[in-house]
N, C-alpha and C positions, 0 to 999 in steps of 0.2 A: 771245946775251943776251936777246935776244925771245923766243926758246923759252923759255927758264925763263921767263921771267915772266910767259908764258900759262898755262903749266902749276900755277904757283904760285896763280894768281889765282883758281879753282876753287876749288883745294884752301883757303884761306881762308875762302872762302867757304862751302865745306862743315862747316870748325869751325865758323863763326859760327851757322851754321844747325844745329849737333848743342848748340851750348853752350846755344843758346836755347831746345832742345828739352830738352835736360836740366835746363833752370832751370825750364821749365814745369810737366815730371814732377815736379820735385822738390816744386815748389811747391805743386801738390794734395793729395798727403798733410797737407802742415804744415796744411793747413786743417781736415780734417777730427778732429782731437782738440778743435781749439776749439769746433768745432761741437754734438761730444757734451758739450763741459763747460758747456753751454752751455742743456742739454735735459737733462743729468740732475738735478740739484736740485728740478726739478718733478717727478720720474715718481712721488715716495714719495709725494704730497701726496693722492691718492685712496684709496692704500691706509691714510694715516693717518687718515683720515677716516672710511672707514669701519669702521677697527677702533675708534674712536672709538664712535663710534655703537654698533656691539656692544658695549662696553663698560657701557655706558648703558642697554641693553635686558634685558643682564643683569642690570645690579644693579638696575632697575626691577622686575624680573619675582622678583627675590632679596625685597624687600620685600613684594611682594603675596603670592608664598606665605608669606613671613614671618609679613604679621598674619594671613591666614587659616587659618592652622594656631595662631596662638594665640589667636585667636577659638574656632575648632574645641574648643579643650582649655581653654579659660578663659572664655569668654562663656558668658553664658545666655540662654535662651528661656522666656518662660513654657510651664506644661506645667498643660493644663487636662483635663477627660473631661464632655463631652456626653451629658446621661440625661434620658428626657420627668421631668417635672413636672406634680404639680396643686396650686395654690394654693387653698387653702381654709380652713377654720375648726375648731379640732382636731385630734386623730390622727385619727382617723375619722369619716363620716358617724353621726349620733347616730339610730338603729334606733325607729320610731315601733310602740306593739306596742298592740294589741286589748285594753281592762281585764275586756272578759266575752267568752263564747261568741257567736257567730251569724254568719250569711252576709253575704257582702259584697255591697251592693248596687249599690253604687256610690261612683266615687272624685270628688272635688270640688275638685280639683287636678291637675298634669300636673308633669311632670319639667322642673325649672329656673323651676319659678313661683316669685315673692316670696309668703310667709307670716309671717305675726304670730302671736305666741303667744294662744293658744286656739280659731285659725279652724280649720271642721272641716275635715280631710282626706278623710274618706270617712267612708258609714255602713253600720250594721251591724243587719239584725232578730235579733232576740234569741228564744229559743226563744217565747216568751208573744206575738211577734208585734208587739212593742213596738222602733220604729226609735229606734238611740239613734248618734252621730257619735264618730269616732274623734278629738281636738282636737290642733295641733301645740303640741308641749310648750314649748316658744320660737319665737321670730322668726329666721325663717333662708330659704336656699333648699331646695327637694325634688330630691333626687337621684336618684330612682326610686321605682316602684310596685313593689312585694314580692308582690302576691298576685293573682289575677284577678278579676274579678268573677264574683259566683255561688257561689266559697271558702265553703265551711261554717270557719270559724273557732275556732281553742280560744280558751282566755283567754293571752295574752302572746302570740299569735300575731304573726308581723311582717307589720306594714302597707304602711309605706314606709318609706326614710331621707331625712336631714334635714342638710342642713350648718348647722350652728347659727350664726346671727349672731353669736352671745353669746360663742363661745368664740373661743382668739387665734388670729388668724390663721396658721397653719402652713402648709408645704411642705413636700410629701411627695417626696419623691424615690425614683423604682423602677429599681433595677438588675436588666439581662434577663440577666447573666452572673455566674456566682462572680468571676470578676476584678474585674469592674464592682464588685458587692458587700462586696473587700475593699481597695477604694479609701473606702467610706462610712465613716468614724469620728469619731466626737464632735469637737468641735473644727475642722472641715473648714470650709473658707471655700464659699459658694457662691454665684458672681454669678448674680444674678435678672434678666431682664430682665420687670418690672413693667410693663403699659400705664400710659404717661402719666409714669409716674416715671423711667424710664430705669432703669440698670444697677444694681441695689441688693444691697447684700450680707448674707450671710446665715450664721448658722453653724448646721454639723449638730450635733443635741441628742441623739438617738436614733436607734438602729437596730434595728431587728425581728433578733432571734437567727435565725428561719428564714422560707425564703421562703414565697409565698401560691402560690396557683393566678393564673394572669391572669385567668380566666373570672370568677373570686370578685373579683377589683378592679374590673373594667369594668362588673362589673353594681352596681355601686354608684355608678358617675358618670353625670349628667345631660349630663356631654361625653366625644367620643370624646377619647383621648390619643395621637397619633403617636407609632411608635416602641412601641408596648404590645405584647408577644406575646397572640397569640390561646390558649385550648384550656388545657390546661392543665401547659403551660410554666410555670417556675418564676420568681415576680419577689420581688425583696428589697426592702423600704422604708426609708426612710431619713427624718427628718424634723428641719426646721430653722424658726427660729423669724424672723417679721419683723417691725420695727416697725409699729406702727400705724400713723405716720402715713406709711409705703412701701408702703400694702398698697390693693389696692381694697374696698372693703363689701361688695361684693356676691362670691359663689364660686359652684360652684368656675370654676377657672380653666386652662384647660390649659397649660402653658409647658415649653419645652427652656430648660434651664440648663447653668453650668459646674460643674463643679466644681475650687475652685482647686487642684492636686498640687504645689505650689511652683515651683520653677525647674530645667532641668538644660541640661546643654552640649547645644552645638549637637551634636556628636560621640553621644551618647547618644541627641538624636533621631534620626538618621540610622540606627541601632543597635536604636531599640526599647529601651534600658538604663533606670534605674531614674531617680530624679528628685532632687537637689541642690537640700536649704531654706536 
């Protein structure tokens, strides 16, 4: 009876010790399902987030092309063209001319002096040897000297020219290009920037049917005009009228103007296309 019950008492013991290993193993597994249910409900939360946010940047970026393509096809820009100017007194310098024969002796004024009607310009000996003065026809500025000194003289001969006080004040406007030129037509808005007055407007009256020589313009102004082709490049004139009391008294006056060509889409500027009033 001792033998067996040495022999048993291992063997008991060895169940006990398999059962509690087998309750251990068992045991581990059952933990780890809890574990992952326990960590999965947070793993989406990054990816929702940030398909979030994409969502958001898309329809951000969906809007902004949105307006600026309908801006592009539906907004407008002013649409202006940039040509020199001379503000002065009339269509043109008013031509001061010789009422007899004789040589010029001398001129008694210089280019861009104030004159009053009947001081003399210059004088003339006359065949008999008799000096007799050339007189400004009105009150205005001298634009230039027309002839040189020493000039044997006919009768109407040209002396000088004259921007007349007396006549309205106009704005001549010179296009140096056919294109430029068939931008000028009657009716044409053109902001002036006037000294002292600021931005004044102005509308085209008149346009020359054909162009001038440049040579033949410049030598009629007592100021140079930036922008004026030299030689004898072809310029077109244009001329618009402005109020008196927007104008200065005294001419001429050199100025870069607009001229207004109405409105057109932004898409049309980008394009160089045509202009929308």
């Amino acid at each position: 009876m001792s033998v067996s019950t040495e022999v048993a008492g291992p063997r008991a013991g060895d169940a006990a010790t398999a059962t509690a290993g087998t309750t251990s193993s068992s045991a581990a597994p059952a933990s780890a399902p809890r574990g992952a249910a326990v960590l999965e409900p947070g793993l989406d939360r990054p990816v929702g987030l940030v398909g979030a946010r994409l969502w958001a940047a898309a329809a951000a970026l969906l809007l902004v092309v949105g307006a600026g393509t309908g801006w592009a096809l539906f907004g407008t820009l002013p649409h202006t063209l940039a040509l020199p100017a001379l503000l002065a007194h009339g269509k043109a310098p008013q031509t001061v001319r010789a009422d007899r024969a004789g040589a010029l002796l001398a001129y008694r004024v210089g280019p861009g002096q104030l004159v009053t009607r009947g001081q003399p310009l210059a004088v003339l000996r006359t065949a008999d040897g008799t000096e007799v003065t050339v007189p400004a026809p009105e009150g205005g500025t001298v634009t230039s000297l027309l002839s040189a000194p020493g000039a044997e003289l006919a009768p109407g001969a040209a002396v000088a020219s004259l921007d007349a006080g007396e006549q309205p004040r106009t704005l001549r406007l010179f296009a140096t290009t056919l294109k430029q030129a068939g931008q000028l037509v009657p009716g044409r808005t053109v902001l002036v920037p006037v000294p002292g007055k600021g931005v004044v407007r102005a509308t085209v009256t008149a346009v020359d049917p054909l162009p001038a020589r440049a040579d033949s313009l410049a030598g009629s102004f007592s100021v140079p005009l930036p922008g004026l082709p030299t030689g004898d490049a072809p310029v077109w004139t244009a001329y618009a009228l402005l109020p008196d009391a927007d104008s200065p008294s005294a001419g001429p006056v050199p100025l870069t103007v607009s001229v207004d060509l109405g409105a057109r889409h932004p898409y049309q500027a980008v394009f160089g296309t045509g202009a929308k009033r």
